[in-house]
VEXMARKOL-999036 format. One record per residue (C-alpha): residue number from 1; residue in one letter; x, y, z. Coordinates in steps of 0.2 Angstrom, whole numbers. Example, Ala and Ser with C-alpha at 12.3 -4.5 7.8 and 13.67 -1.06 7.14 Angstrom:
REM VEXMARKOL-999036
site nuti 1&drennu A&c1 62&c2 -22&c3 39 $
site nuti 2&drennu S&c1 68&c2 -5&c3 36 $
END
This chain:
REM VEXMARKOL-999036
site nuti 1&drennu X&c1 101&c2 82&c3 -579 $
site nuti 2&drennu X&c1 112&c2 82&c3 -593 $
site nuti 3&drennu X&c1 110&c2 99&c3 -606 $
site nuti 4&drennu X&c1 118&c2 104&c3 -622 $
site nuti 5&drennu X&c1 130&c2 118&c3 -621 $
site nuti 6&drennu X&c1 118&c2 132&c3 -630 $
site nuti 7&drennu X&c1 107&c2 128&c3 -617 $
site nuti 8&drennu X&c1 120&c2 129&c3 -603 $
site nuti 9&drennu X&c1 126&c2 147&c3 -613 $
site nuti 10&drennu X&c1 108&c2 153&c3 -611 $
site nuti 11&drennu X&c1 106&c2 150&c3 -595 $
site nuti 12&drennu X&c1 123&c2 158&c3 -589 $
site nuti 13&drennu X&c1 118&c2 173&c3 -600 $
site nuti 14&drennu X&c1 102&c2 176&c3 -592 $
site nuti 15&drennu X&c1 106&c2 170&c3 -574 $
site nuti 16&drennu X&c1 123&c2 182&c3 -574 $
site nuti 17&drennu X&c1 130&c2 163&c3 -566 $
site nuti 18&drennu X&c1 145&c2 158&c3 -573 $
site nuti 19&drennu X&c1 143&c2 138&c3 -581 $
site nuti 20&drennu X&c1 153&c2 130&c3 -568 $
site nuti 21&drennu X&c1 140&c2 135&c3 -554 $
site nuti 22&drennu X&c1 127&c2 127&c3 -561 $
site nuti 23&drennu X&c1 136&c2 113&c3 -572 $
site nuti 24&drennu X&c1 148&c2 99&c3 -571 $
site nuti 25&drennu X&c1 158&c2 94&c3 -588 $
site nuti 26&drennu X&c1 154&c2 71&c3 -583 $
site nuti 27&drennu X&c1 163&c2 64&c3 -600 $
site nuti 28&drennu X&c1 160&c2 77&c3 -612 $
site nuti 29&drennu X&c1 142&c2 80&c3 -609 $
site nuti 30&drennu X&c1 137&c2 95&c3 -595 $
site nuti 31&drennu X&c1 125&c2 91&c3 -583 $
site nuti 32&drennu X&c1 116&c2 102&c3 -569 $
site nuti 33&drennu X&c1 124&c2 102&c3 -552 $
site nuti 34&drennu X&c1 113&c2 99&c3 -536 $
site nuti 35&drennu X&c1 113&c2 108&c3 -521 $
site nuti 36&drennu X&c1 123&c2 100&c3 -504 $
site nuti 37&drennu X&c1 109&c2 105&c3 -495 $
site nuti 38&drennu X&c1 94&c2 102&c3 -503 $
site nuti 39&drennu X&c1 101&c2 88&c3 -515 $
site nuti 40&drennu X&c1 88&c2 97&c3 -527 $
site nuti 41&drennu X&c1 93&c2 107&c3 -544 $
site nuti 42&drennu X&c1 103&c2 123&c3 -541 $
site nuti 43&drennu X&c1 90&c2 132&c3 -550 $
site nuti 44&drennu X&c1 75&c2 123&c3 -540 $
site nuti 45&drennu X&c1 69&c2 137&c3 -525 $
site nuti 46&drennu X&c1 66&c2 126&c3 -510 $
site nuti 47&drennu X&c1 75&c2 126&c3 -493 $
site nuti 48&drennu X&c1 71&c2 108&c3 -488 $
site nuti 49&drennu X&c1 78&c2 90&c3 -494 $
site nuti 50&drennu X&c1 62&c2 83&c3 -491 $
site nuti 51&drennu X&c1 55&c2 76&c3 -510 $
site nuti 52&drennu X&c1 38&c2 83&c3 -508 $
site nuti 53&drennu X&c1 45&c2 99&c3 -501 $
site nuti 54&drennu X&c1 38&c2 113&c3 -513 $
site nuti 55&drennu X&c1 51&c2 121&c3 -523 $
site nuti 56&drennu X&c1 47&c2 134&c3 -539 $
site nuti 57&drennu X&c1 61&c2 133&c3 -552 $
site nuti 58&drennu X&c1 69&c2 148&c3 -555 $
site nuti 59&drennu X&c1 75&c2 147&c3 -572 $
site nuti 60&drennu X&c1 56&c2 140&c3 -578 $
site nuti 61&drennu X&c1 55&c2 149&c3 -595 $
site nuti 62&drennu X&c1 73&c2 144&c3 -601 $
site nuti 63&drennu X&c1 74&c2 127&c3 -595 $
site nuti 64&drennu X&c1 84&c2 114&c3 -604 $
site nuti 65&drennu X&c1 74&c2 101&c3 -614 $
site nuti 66&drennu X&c1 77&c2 88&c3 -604 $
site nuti 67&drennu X&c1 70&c2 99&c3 -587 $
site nuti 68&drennu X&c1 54&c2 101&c3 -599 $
site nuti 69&drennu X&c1 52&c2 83&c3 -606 $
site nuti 70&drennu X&c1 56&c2 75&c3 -585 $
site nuti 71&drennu X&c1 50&c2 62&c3 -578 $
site nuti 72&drennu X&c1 51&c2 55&c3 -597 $
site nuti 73&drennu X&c1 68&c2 46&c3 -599 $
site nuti 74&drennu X&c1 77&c2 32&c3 -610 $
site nuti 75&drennu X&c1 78&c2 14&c3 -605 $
site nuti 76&drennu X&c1 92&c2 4&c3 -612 $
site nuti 77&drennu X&c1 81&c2 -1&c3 -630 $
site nuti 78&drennu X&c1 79&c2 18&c3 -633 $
site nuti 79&drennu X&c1 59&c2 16&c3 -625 $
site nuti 80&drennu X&c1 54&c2 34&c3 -616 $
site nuti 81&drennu X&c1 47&c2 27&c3 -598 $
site nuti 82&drennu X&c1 43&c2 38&c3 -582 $
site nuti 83&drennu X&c1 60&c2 38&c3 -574 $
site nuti 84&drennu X&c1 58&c2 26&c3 -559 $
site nuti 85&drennu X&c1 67&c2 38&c3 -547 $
site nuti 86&drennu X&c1 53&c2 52&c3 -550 $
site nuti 87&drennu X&c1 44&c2 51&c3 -533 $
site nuti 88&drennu X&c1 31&c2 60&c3 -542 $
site nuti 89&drennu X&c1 28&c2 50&c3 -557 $
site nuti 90&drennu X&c1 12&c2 41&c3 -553 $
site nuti 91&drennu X&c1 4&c2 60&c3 -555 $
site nuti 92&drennu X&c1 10&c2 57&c3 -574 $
site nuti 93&drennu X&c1 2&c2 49&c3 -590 $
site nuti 94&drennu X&c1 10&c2 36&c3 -598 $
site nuti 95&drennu X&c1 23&c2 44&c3 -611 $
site nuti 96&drennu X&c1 17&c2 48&c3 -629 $
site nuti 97&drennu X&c1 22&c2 40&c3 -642 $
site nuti 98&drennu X&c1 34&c2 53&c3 -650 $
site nuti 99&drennu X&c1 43&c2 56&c3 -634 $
site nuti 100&drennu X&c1 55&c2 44&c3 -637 $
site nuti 101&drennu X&c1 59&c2 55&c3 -652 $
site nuti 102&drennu X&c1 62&c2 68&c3 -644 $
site nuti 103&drennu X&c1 72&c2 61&c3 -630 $
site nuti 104&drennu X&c1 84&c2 52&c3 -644 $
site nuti 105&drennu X&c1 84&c2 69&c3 -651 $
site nuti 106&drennu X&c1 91&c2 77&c3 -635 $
site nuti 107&drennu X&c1 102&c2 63&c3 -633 $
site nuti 108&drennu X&c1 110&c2 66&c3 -650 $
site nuti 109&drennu X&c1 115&c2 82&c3 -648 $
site nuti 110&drennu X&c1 121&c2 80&c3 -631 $
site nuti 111&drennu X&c1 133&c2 67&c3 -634 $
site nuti 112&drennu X&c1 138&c2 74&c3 -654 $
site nuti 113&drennu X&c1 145&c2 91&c3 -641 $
site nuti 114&drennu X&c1 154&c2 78&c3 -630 $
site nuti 115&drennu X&c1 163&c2 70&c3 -646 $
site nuti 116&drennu X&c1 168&c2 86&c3 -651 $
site nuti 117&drennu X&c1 175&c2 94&c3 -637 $
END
């Protein structure tokens, strides 16, 4: 999951985690690490690799954008579609019209912080 660097600065401020244990610097942009055991988000709370494992996210109220706008991703002409690696997604609603929006949004200011660093 790629996020912006004020959202990487807020999350190392409120967890006490220094950026580099949550995040990987991939071509400019950060993106969120995943455990080696559980394959899941360093922040997701789950013992078990197992997709329909129950997990509570730990970091819930200062998630990044793009934690709260998943399983809504962009497709190659800029369309928001349920990401088709969400084993979840059928419990999801078509996305709204303005998601793509948003997501180009995200996008944006994602790869603008990689271009500048």
């Amino acid at each position: 999951m790629p996020i912006t660097r004020a959202e990487a600065a807020r999350l190392a401020r409120r967890t006490g985690m220094q950026v580099s244990d949550f995040a990987v610097d991939n071509n400019g942009a950060l993106t969120l690490l995943n455990q080696s055991s559980t394959r899941a988000c360093v922040f997701l709370l789950t013992e078990s690799a197992d997709v329909n494992a129950e997990g509570l996210c730990s970091v819930y109220e200062i998630r990044p954008k793009g934690c709260q706008t998943y399983p809504y991703v962009l497709n190659e002409a800029d369309e928001a579609i349920l990401d088709q690696g969400c084993p979840h997604r059928s419990q999801f609603p078509e996305p709204p019209e303005e998601m793509s929006f948003t997501l180009l949004n995200l996008e944006e200011r994602i790869l603008q912080e990689g271009s500048n660093d």
